[in-house]
Wavefront OBJ file of the C-alpha trace (Angstrom):
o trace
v -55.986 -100.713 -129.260
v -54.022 -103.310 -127.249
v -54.863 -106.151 -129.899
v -53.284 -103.968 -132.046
v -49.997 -103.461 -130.207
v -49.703 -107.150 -129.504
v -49.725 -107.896 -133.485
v -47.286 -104.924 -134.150
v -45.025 -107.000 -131.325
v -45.485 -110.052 -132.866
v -44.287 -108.281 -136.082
v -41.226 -107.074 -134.492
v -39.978 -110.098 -133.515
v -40.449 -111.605 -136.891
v -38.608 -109.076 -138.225
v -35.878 -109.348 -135.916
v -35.355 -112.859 -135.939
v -34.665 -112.332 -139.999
v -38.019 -114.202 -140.953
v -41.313 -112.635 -142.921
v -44.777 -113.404 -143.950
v -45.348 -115.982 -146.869
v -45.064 -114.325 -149.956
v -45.834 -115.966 -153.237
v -43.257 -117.549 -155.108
v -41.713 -116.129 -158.355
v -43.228 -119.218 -160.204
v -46.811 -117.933 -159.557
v -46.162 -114.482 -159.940
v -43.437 -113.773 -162.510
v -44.460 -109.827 -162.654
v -44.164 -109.666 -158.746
v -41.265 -111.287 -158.491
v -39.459 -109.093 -161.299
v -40.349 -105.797 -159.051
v -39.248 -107.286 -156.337
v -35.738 -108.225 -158.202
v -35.456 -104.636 -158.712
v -36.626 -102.830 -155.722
v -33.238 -101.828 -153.829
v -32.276 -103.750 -150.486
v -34.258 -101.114 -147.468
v -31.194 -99.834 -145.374
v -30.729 -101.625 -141.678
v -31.258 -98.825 -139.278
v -32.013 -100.800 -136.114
v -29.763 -99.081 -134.228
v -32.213 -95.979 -134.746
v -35.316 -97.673 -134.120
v -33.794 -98.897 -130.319
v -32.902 -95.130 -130.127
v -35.955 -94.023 -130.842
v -37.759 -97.043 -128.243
v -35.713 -95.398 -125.315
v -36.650 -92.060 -125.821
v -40.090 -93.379 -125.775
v -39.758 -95.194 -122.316
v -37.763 -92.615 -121.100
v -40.153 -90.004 -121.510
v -43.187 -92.139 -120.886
v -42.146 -92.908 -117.091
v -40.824 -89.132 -116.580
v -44.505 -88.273 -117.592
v -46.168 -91.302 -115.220
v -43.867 -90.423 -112.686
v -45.176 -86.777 -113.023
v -48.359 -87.440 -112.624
v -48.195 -89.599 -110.136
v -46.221 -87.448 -107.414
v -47.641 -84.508 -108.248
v -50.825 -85.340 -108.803
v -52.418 -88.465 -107.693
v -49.918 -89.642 -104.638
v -50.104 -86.671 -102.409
v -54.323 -86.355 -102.813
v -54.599 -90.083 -102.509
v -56.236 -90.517 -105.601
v -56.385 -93.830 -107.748
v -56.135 -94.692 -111.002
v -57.223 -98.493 -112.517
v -55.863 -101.478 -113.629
v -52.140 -102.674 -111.680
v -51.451 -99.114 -111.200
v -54.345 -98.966 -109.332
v -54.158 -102.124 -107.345
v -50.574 -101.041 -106.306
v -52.068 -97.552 -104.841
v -54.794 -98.787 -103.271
v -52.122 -101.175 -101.754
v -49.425 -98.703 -100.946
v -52.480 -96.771 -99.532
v -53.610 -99.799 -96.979
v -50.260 -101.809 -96.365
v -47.813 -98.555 -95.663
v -45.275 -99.292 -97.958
v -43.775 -97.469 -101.169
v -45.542 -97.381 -104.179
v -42.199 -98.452 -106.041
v -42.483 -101.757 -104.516
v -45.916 -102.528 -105.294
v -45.590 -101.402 -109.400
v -42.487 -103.864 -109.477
v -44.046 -106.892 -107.626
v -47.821 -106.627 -108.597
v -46.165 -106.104 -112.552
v -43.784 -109.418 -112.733
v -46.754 -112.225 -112.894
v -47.485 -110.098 -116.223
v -44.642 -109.541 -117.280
v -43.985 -113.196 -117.328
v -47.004 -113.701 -119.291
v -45.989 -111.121 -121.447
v -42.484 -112.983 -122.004
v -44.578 -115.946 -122.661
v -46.701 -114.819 -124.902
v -44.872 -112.010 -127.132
v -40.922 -113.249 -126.055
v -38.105 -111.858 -124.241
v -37.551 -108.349 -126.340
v -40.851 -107.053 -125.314
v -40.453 -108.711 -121.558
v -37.292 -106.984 -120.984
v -38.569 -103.473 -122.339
v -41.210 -103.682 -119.853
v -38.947 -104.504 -116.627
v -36.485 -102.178 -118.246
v -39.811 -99.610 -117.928
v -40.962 -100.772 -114.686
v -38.168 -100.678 -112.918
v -36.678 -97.179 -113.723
v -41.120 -95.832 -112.766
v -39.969 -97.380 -109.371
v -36.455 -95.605 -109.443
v -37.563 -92.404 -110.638
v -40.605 -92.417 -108.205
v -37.536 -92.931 -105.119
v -34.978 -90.754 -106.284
v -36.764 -88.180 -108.240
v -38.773 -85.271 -106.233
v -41.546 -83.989 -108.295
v -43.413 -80.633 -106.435
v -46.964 -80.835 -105.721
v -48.770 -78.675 -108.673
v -52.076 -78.479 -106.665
v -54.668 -78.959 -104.476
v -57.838 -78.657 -106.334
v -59.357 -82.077 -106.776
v -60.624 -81.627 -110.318
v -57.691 -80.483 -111.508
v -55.733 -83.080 -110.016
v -58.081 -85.902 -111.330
v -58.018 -84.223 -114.547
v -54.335 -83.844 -114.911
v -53.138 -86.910 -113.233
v -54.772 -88.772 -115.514
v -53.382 -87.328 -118.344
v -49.954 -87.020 -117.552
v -50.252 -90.883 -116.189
v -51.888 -91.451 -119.373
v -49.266 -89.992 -121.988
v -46.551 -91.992 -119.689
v -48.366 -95.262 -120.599
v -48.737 -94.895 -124.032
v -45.412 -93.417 -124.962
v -44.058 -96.442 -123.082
v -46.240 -98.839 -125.291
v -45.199 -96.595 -128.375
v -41.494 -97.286 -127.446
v -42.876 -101.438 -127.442
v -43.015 -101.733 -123.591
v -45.539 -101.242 -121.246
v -45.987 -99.401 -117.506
v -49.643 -101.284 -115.936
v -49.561 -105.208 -117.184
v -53.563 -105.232 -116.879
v -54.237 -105.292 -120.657
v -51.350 -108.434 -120.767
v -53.602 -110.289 -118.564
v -56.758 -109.592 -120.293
v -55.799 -110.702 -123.816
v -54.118 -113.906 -122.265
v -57.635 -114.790 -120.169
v -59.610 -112.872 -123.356
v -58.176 -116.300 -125.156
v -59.295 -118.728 -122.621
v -63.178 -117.257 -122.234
v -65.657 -115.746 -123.988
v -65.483 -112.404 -122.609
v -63.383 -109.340 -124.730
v -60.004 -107.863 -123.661
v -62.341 -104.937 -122.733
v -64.554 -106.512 -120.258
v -62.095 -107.860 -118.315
v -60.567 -104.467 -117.623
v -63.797 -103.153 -116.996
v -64.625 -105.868 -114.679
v -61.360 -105.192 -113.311
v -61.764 -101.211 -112.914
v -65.207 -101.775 -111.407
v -63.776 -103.979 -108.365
v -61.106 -101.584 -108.190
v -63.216 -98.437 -107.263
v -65.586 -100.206 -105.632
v -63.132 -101.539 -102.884
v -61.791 -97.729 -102.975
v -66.105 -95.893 -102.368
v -66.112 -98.816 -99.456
v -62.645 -98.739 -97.884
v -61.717 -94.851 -98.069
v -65.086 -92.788 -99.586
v -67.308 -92.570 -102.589
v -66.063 -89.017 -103.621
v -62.520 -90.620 -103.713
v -64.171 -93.479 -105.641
v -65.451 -90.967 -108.206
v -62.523 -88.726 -108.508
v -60.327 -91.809 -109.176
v -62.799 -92.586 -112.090
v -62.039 -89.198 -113.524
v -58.707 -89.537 -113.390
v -58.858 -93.014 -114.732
v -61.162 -91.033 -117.360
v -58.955 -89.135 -118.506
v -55.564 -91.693 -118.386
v -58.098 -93.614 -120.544
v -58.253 -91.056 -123.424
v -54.499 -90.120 -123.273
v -53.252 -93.342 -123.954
v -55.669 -93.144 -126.967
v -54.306 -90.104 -127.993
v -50.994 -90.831 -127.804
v -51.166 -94.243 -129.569
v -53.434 -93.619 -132.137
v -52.623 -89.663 -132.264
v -54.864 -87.558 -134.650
v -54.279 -89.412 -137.979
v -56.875 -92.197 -136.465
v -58.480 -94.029 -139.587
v -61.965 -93.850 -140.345
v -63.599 -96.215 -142.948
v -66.279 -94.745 -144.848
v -68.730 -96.782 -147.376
v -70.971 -94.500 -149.964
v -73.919 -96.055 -151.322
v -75.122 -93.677 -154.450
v -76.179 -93.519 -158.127
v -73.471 -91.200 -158.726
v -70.719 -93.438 -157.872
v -68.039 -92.655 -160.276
v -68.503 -88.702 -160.030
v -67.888 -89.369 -155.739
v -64.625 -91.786 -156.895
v -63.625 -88.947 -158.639
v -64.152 -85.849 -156.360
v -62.497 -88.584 -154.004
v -58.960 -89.312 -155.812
v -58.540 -85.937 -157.840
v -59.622 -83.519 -155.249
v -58.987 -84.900 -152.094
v -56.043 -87.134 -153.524
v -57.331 -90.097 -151.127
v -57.269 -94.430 -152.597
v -60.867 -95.637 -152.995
v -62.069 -98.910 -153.516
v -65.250 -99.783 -155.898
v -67.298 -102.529 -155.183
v -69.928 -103.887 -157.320
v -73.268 -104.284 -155.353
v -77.160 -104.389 -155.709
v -79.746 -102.642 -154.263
v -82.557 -104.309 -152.032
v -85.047 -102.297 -149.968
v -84.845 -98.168 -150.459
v -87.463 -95.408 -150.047
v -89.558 -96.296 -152.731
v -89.875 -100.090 -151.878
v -88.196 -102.523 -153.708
v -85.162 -102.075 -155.538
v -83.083 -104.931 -157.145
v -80.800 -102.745 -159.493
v -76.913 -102.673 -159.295
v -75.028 -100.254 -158.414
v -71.002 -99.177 -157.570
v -70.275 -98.847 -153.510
v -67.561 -96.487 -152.884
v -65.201 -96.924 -149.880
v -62.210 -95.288 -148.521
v -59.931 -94.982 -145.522
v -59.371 -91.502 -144.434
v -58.133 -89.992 -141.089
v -60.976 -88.700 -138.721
v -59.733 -85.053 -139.758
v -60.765 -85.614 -143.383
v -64.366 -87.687 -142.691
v -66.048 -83.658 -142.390
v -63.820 -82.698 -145.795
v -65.613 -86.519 -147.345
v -68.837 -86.031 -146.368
v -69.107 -82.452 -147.614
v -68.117 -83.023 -150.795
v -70.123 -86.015 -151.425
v -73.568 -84.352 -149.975
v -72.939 -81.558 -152.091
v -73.031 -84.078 -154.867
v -75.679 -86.104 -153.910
v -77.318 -84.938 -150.539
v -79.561 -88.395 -150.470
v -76.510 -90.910 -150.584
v -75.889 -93.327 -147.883
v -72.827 -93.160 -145.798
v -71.615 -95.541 -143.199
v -68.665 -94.482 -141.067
v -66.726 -96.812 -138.569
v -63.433 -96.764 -137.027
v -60.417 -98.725 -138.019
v -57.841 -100.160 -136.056
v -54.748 -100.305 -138.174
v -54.813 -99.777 -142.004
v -51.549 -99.787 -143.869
v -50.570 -100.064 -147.642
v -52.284 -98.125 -150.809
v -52.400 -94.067 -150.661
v -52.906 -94.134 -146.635
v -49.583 -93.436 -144.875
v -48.604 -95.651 -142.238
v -47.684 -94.118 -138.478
v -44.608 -95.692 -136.780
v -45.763 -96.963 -133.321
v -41.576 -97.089 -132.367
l 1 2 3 4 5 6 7 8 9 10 11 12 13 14 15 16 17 18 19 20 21 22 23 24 25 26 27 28 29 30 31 32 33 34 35 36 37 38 39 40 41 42 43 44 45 46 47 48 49 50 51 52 53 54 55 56 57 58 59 60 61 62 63 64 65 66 67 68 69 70 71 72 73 74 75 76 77 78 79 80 81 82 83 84 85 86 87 88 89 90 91 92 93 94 95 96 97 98 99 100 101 102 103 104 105 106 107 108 109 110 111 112 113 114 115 116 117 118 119 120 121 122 123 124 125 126 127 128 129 130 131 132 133 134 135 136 137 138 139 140 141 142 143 144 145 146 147 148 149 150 151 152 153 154 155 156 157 158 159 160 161 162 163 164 165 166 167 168 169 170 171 172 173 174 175 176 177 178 179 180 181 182 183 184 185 186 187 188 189 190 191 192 193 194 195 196 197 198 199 200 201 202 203 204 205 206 207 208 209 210 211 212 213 214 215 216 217 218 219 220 221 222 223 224 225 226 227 228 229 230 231 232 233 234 235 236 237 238 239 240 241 242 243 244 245 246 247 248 249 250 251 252 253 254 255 256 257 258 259 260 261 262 263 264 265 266 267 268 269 270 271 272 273 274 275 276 277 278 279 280 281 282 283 284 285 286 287 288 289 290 291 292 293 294 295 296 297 298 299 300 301 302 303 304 305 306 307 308 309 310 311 312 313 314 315 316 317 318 319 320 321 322 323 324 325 326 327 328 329
């Protein structure tokens, strides 16, 4: 998910600094360049898209900011990552929460100025810095006292505060900045090092305060987890699907007439099946559909054939053909 949002900022400031992939030249593609002679100028509307990356930050550190005083502050809860690190430290050193989530953020943010530029640095301080603002000024009533419910919905309202901020092209915790930087330096994943991360986290909180605040803090960092999942990737998140059968071209077409969805054909061969050996060609279907329409695929083409092989996997980003790209600002 964050590689993902690092190449979308990379892409933004391509496009603002007036520059774009290669493309091919007219020379080598005559046809391509005619279309894209005629294809009208797209109207400038950056004025809307800043418009539309407030509201995002705006509403993403109302919702942090919500869950964190009126959930997980007042029941001393934690969360992970530099959220985390910053309550465990407002917890132990007496101080304000607001000045731990600015300090314990900069270091990343610099790294995030270094590595994506100043646009996406100044969102996030922008972000930052009205969390610790709104967190001061702001009182937020305490919803209630029942642990699970706290851990439950702290996360998630901590959760949808993150990843509207990242949706709006800034960012509240700086833990994932840090991660791809040392992901490039090591051989571990952006993943494991906020694992690795986590896991120190909550096991400084089970030893300094107590393993049931350990735990509930896992929940809630649970369910923060899955929000900011949610709310990046929303509903409409893709799912690749590959379908291996002898009735190829009857799937293609159940595929692109009734479900109205791109496919792609590929020519392949078979090796090893249920009856031994099988060296014969065949057609491999494949299409990207949203994980709302993988039970509407499947149906259809098990009705067809119930013995065809399908392979499912997620997708991170797909864009182009029939599928209909989401705005992430």
């Amino acid at each position: 998910m964050l590689p993902q949002f690092f190449i979308l900022e990379r892409l933004r400031r391509l496009r603002a600094q007036g520059t774009s992939p290669p493309k091919a030249t007219p020379s080598t593609h005559p046809l391509l360049a005619d279309a894209q002679a005629a294809r009208p100028a797209p109207v400038k509307s950056g004025w809307r898209r800043h418009l539309t990356n407030a509201a995002y930050l705006a509403a993403g550190v109302f919702s942090a900011a919500l869950g964190l005083e009126s959930f997980i502050l007042p029941n001393g809860l934690f969360d992970g990552g530099v959220t985390g690190l910053s309550l465990l430290a407002a917890r132990l050193i007496h101080l304000p929460l607001s000045v731990f989530l600015v300090v314990l953020n900069l270091p990343f943010i610099w790294l995030g100025y270094e590595q994506l530029g100043k646009g996406f640095a100044a969102r996030a301080l922008t972000a930052i810095l009205t969390l610790a603002l709104v967190l001061v000024v702001v009182p937020f009533p305490v919803i209630t006292q029942d642990k699970m419910l706290i851990a439950v919905f702290g996360g998630f309202f901590l959760g949808a505060g993150i990843g509207l901020a990242m949706r709006g092209g800034g960012v509240l915790d700086g833990t994932e900045i840090l991660a791809v930087y040392l992901s490039r330096k090591a051989s571990l994943s952006v993943g494991d090092f906020v694992l690795v991360l986590n896991i120190l986290i909550f096991c400084i909180v089970a030893w300094v305060l107590s393993v049931q605040t350990a735990l509930y803090s896992i929940l809630t960092y649970l369910a923060a987890a899955k929000t900011i999942e949610f709310v990046v990737n929303g509903i409409e998140e893709y799912t690749g699907v590959t379908i291996i059968s002898e009735h190829s071209d009857a799937i293609r077409r159940i595929i692109t007439e009734r479900l109205g969805r791109g496919v792609t054909v590929y020519g392949g061969k078979r090796g090893y099946g249920s009856h031994g050996e099988q060296p014969s060609p065949i057609d491999i279907v494949f299409t990207v559909v949203t994980r709302l329409e993988v039970s509407q695929v499947t149906t259809e083409v098990n009705n067809l054939d119930p013995h065809a092989f399908i392979i499912m996997h997620s997708v991170n980003d797909a864009k182009g053909g029939m599928v209909k790209k989401r705005a992430l600002h």
